[in-house]
N, C-alpha and C positions, 0 to 999 in steps of 0.2 A: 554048628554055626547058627548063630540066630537069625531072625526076619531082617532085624534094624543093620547089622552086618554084613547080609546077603543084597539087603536092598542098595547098599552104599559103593559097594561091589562093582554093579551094576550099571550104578549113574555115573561111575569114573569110567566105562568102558565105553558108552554110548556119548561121552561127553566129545566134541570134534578136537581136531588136533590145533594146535595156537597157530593165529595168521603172526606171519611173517613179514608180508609185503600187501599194503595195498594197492589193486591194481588202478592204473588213469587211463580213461580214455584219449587213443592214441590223437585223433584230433585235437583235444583241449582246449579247440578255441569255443565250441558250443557251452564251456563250463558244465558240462555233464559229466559223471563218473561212472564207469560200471560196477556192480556189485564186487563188493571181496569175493577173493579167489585166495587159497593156500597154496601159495610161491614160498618155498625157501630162499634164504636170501643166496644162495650159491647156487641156484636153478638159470647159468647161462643161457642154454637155448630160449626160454621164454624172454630172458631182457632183450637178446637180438632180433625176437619177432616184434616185440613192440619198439626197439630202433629203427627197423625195419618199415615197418608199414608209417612210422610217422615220418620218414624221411619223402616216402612215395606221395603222403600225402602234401607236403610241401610242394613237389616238386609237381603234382596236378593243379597245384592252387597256383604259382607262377607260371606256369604255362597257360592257365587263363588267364590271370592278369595279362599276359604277355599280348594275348589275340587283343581283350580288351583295349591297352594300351595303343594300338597300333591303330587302333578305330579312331582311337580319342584324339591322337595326334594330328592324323587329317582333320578331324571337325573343328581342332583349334585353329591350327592355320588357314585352313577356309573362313571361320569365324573373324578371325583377327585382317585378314585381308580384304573383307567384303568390309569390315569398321574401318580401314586407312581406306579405301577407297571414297566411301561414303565420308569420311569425316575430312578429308583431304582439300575436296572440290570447296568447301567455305572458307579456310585459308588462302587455297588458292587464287579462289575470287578476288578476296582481300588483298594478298598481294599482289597480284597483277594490279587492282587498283593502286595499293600504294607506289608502284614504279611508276605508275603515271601523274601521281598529285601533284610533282612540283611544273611538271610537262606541262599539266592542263591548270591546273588553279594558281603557279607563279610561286611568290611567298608565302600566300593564304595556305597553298597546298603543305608548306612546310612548319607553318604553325599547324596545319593541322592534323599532319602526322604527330607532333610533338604533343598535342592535344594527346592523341590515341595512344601512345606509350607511355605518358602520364599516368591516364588512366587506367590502359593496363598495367602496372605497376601496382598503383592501389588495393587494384583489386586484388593483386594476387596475397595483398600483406593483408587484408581485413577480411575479405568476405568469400573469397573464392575455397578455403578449405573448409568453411564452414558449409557451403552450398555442396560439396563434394560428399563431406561424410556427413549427410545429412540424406541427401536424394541417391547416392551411390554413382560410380564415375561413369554408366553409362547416359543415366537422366541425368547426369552433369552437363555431360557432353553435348547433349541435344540443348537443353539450356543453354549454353553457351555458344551454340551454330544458331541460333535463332538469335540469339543478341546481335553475333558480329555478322551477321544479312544487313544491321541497319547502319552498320558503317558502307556497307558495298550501296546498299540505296541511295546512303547519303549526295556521294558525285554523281548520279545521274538527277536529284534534284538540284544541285549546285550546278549543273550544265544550263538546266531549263529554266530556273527560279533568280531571279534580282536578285534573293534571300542569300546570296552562296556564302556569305560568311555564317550569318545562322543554320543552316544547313550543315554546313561542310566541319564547323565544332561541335554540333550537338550531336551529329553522325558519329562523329570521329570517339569522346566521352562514351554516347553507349556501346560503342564496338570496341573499346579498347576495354568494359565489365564484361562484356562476352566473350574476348578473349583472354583475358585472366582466367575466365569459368573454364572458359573450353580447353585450354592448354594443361591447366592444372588437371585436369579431369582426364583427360589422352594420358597423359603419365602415369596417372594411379591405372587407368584399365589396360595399359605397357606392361606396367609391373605385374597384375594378377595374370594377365594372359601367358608374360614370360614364365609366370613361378608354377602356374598350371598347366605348361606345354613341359616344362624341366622336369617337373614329378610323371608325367606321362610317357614323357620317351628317355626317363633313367638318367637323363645328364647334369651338369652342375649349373645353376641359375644363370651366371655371367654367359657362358656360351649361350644359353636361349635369348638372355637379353641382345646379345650378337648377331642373332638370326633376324628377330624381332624387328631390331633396330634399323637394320640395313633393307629388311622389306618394307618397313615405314615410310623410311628416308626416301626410299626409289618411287612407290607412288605418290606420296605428297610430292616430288619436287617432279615427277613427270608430267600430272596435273598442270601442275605449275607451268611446265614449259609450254603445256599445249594450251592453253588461256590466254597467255602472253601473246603467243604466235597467233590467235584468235584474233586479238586487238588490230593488229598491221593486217590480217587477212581484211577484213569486214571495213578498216578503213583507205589501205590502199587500193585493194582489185573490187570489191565492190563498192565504194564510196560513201558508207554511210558514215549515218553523223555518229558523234561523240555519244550523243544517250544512247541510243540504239547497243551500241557496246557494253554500256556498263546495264543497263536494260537485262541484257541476255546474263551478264554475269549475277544478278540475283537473281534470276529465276532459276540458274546452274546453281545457285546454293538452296534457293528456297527448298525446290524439290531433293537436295542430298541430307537435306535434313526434315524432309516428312519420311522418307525411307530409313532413316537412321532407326524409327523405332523396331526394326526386324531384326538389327544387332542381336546376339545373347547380352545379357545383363549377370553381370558378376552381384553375387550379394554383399552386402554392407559388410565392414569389416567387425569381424569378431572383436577386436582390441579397442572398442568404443568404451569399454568404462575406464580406461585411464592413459592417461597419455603419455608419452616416452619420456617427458621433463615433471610427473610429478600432479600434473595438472590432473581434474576430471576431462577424460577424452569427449563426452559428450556435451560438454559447456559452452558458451557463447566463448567464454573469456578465453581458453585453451586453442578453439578455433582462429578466434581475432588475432592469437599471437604464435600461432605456433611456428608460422614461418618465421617471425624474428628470433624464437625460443632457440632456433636449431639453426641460425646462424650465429648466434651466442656462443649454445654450449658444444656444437660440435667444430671441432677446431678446421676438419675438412672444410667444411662448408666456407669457411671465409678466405680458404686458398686455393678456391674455384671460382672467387668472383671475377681473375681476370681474364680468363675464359672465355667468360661468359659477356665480359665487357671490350671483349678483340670483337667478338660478333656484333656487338651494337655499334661499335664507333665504325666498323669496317660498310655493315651495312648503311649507314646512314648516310654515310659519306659518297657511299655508288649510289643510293636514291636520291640524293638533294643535290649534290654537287653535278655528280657522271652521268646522269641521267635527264638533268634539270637543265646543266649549264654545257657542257662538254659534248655531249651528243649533238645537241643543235648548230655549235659554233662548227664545230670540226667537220662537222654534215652536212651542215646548211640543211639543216631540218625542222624550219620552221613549225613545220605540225607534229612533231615527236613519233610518226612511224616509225624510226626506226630503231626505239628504245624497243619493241615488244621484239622485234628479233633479237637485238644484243641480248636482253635477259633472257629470252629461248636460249641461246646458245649457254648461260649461266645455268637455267635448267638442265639441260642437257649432260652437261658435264657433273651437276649435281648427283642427278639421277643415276649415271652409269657407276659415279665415285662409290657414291653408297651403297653398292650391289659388290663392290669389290671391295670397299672398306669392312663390310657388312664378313665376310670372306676369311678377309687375312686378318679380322682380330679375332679371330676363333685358332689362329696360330701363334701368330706372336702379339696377342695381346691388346688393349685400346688406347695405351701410352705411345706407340709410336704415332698410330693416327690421329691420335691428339695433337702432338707436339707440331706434327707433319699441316695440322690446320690450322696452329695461330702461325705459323710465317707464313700460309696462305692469305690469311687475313689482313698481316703487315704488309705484303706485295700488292693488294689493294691500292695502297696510299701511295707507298715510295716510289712506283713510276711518274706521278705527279707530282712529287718532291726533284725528281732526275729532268723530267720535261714539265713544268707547266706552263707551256705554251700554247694554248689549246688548240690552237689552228694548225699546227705540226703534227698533230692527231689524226692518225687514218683508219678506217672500217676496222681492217685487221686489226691494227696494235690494241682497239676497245675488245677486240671478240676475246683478246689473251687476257686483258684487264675482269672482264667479267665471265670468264671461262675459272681462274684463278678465286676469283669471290666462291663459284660454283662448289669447286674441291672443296672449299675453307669451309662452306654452308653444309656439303654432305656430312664434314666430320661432327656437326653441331646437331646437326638434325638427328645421327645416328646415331654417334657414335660417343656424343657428351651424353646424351640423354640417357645411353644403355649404360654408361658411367657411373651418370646419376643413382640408376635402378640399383646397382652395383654396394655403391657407397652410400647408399641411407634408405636402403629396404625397409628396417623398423619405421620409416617416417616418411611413407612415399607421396602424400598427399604435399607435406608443406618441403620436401625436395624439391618438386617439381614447380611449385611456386617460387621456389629460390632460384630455380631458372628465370624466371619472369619478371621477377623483380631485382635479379640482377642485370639481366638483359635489356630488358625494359627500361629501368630507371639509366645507365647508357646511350641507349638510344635517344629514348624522350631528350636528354642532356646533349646529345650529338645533332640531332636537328634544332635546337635550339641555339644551339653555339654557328651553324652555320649560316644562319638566318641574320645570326649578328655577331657575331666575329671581321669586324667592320675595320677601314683604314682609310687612311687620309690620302695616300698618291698613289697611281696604278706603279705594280714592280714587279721584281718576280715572283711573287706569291701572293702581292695585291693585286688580285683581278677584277677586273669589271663585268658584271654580270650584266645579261641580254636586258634588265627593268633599268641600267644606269647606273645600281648600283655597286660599290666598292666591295670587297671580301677579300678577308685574309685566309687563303685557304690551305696554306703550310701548315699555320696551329692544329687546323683540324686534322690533316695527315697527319703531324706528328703523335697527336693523342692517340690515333687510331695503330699507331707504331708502337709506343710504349705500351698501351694497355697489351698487344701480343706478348710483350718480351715479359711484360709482366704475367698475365698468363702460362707460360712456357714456367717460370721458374717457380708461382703457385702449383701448379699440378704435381710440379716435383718435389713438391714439400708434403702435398694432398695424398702421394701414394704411400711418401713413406709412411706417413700416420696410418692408414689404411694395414699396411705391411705391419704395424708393431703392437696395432689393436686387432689384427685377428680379420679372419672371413666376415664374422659378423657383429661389427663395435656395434655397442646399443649404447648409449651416456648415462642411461636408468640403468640401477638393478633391478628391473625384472628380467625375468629372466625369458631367453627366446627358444621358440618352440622351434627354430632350427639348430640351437648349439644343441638339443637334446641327440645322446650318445645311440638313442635307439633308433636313431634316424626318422624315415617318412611321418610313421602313426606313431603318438607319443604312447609308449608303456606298449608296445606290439612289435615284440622281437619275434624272430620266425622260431618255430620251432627244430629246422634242425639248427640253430645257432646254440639253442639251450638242450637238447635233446641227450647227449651224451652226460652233463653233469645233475642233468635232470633222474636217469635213469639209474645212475648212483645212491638216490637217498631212501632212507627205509620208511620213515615216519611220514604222516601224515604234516604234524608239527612240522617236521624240516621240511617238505614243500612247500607249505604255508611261508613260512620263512621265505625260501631261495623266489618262491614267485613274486611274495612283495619288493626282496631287494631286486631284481632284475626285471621288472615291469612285463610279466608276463599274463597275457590275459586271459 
């Protein structure tokens, strides 16, 4: 045998036996590989050890999540609770002064409510989602507590100053651009806190917006009640004047908004370069209109305006009329003390509503409590259509009158708005401005009409007001009656759409990072989801393959 034949021999014996399978590291999420190993492909016991260990290792990695998640879940709630607290007390203020504008400043006080939802209105349609996704919804929010301080200012210089017409509308204009900002800005930091307590404690977004909603609802409207009840305290058992009251109620807001800067601050949204109609997201032009864009194109959105306009006509009609004219007549309450109890008692019921509505639409749902708030809102009006006599009016029958607004106000507070969260998640900024300028432009249009909704001889529904003058205040009841019924049968048109567009309609094709199949992390399935067809393939190529089509990382 020769050299060249011996040698040949040789380097086939010592040459290694062919791989078969290469091996993955059981982890795979590091994208590391261990060295080849020679596995036959019929070598069972080694596939069920690497089954094996990546199963275990799964199930160490959600069991930390799991500790984690449970930590997180407290810091958001505490988070989210110390923001309605703090962001609560400058509405608050606000309205407790708006229930007394038509009390203390007459007509003036009712043009200049109409003033303030005018203007907020505006705001909410030009500039308010631009100041949003610009500074992010928590420097929104502080923005806009620092605006609407100079509507609560306003009446304590309209008490002291000759000025009170100038005063009491230039107040009223910039508080109503502050609250445009700051309303709009609460709903987008609603929605990120819902959609970041829902990813942490495992559940589906509508129920966090449920929980959310109903802890909102409860301290903003218990606020509310305890300001109120402040007003009657300070001016009937101690005596003081009128400034002195509204005096204390901005310094109650100034201070809830130098501490607001301790909030957490959510960051700006990711989905700034384009916007869900097409538009560039970051543009002036996109901003200025998106709130109109997405009552255009999304069909809900326009069969929730009457909703949202049971609440303004309902409201405005218990501020200017029940409050203005019917409290004092039937009281004999010359100095309006006992408007800040009746609306405590409207707090009140608001407060506890929301804690129970908050409750039971995590069972059956936010359509019933819906429906169940605009015939709260038409029972507003229609006791005044059945009696308006106003002097037949006694303590009680007002406490049931504004105990009723209460209900109607907790479902608006909570229970639209986590609605809202609900039905136009891709577009939280100019949703929540569709609140406001539907609500708003309502309102603004509701104390306007009652200020002059005027009639030529006293009857049953042309009364005479405490300055002489004539009002026809049936129209205004009725409005505030229709717009419910119309409400009621918008929402039932608003779900079905909702129902036949899916969890989550977007009007764009882009596409959302929630309809993705791989749920939480886009392209981050677990591994034991993939593990068993994973441990199937022989090639290198074919994992290569199976990882890109099933997003595995």
């Amino acid at each position: 045998m020769d050299d060249d034949h011996m040698r040949g021999r040789v380097a086939m014996q010592s040459r290694p036996a062919p791989i078969a399978l290469d091996d993955v590291d059981p982890s795979f999420s590091n994208g590391m590989q261990l060295s080849s190993v020679n596995i036959e492909e019929n070598d069972a016991p080694v596939r069920s050890r690497i089954s094996l260990e990546q199963e275990h290792f799964v199930d160490e990695e959600e069991h930390k999540e799991g500790e984690y998640n449970n930590a997180t879940t407290e810091s958001i709630l505490r988070n989210f609770f110390a923001m309605s607290c703090l962001f609560s007390s400058v509405p608050a203020s606000a309205l407790a002064c708006l229930s007394l504008a038509t009390a203390k400043l007459g007509q003036l006080g009712a043009w200049q409510s109409g003033v303030l939802f005018l203007s907020y209105t505006l705001c909410a349609v030009t500039g308010a989602i631009h100041v949003v996704k610009r500074l992010g919804s928590k420097r929104g929010i502080m923005v806009g507590m620092s605006l609407f301080c100079a509507y609560i200012g306003c009446f304590f210089m309209a008490i002291v100053s000759d000025a009170k017409s100038c005063f009491a509308l230039t107040g009223a204009a910039i508080g109503g651009i502050g609250a445009g900002i700051l309303w709009t800005s609460q709903g987008t930091y609603f929605t990120e806190a819902a959609e970041e307590y829902a990813k942490a404690a495992s559940i589906d977004v509508s129920q966090a917006t449920s929980k959310l909603g109903g802890t909102f609802a409860f301290v903003l409207l218990a606020e509310e009640t305890t300001l109120d009840l402040l007003s009657t305290f300070l001016v009937r058992e101690l005596k003081v004047h009128w400034a002195i009251v509204f005096s204390t109620y901005f310094i109650v807001a100034a201070t809830a908004t130098c501490l607001m800067a301790l909030v957490k601050a959510y960051p700006l949204s990711a989905e700034s370069g384009e916007g869900s109609f097409g538009l560039r997201g970051n543009s002036s032009c996109y901003h200025s209109t998106a709130t109109i864009q997405l009552l255009i194109n999304d069909s809900k959105m326009k069969y929730m305006i009457g909703l949202n306009a049971a609440f303004g006509f309902a409201g405005a009609f218990l501020d200017s009329f029940v409050n203005g004219q019917v409290v004092p007549t039937a009281l004999n309450d010359a100095r309006a003390s006992f408007v800040g109890i009746l609306v405590a008692f409207h707090g009140i019921a608001a407060a506890i509503s929301s804690l129970v509505f908050g409750r039971v639409s995590q069972r059956v749902g936010k359509g019933p409590i819906l429906y169940f708030g605009a015939v709260c809102f038409a029972w507003v009006a229609i006791p005044f259509l059945i009696q308006p006599n106003l002097k037949r009016w006694t303590f009680g029958k007002l406490v049931g009158v504004y105990c009723i607004q209460g209900i109607g106000r907790a479902t608006f507070e909570g229970t639209l708005k986590a609605m809202f969260a609900d039905f136009f998640s891709y577009e939280k900024e100019a949703a929540f401005a569709n609140i406001i300028l539907q609500s708003g432009l309502t309102s603004a249009v509701a104390y306007v009409l009652s200020a002059n909704l005027s009639c030529q001889k006293v009857g049953t529904y042309c009364l005479q007001y405490r300055d002489g003058s004539l009002h026809n205040i049936g129209t205004l009841a009725m409005c505030t009656v229709l717009a419910s019924l119309l409400g009621m049968v918008g929402f039932a048109r608003a779900s079905c759409l909702q129902s036949s567009q899916g969890h989550h309609p977007r009007p764009s094709s882009k596409p959302d990072a929630e309809s993705n199949p791989l749920n939480f992390r886009r392209g981050a399935r677990t591994r034991k989801q993939t593990a068993q067809p994973y441990n199937s393939i022989a090639t290198n190529h074919e994992r290569q393959a199976f990882e890109s089509e099933n997003g595995i990382l």
